[in-house]
C-alpha positions as CSV (number, residue, x, y, z in Angstrom):
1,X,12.8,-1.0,-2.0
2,X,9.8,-0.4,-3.8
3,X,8.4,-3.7,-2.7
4,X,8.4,-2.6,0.3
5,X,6.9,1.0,-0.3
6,X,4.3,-0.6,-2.0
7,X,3.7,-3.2,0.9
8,X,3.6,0.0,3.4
9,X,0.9,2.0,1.1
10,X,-1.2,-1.5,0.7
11,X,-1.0,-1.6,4.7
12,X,-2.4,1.8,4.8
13,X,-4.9,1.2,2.3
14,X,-6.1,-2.1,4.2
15,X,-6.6,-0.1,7.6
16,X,-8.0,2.6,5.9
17,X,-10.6,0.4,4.2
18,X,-10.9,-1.6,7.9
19,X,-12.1,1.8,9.4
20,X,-14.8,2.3,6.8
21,X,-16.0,-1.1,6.9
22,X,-16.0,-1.2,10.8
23,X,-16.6,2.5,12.0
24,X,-17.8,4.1,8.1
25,X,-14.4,6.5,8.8
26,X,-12.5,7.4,6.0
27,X,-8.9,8.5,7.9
28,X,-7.6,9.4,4.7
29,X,-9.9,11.7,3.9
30,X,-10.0,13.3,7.5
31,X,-6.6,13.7,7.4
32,X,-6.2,15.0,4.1
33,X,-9.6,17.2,4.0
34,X,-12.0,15.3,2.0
35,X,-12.3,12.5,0.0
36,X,-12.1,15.0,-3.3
37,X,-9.4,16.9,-1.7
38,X,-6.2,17.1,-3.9
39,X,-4.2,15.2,-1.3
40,X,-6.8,12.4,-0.8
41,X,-6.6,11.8,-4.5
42,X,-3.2,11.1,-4.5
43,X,-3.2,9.3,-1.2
44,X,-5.8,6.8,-2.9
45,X,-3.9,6.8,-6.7
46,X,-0.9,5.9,-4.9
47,X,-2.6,3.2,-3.0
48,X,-4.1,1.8,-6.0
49,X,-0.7,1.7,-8.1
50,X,1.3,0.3,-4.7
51,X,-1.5,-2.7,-5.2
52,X,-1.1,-3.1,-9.1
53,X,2.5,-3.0,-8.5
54,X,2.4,-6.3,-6.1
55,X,0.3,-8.1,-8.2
56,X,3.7,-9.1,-9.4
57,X,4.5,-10.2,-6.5
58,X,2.4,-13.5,-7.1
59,X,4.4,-14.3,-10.2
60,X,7.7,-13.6,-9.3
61,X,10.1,-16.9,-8.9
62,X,10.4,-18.5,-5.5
63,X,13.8,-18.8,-5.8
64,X,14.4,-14.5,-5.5
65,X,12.9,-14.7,-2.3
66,X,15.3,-17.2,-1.3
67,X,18.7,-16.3,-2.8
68,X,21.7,-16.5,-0.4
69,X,22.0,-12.5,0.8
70,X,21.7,-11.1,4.1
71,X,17.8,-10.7,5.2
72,X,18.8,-6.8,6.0
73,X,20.6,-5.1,3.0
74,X,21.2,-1.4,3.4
């Protein structure tokens, strides 16, 4: 589960950073009122720690991603 939280932030951080580079919009901070607004900071904190967290993502073992479970646990 948190995998995949972190994977949605790191999403939302890679279009976020896509519409500075391409259009020098910052959607996070136009949503959230600023990039020194409260909210921004968080938005951005959390961002960064969803990206530290899947750094382990590169050294975890092969075989977790392959162990025989269903693809869709609930």
């Amino acid at each position: 589960m948190l995998d995949k939280l972190s994977l949605i932030l790191l999403i939302i951080g890679g279009l976020n950073w896509g519409s500075i580079g391409i259009f020098q919009f910052d959607i996070v901070a136009w949503i959230c009122g600023g990039q020194t607004g409260i909210i921004s900071r968080i938005v951005y904190t959390l961002v960064a720690l969803a990206a530290i967290w899947c750094i382990s993502l590169l050294f975890r073992d092969e075989e977790f991603f392959h162990e025989d479970r269903p693809a869709f646990s609930e």
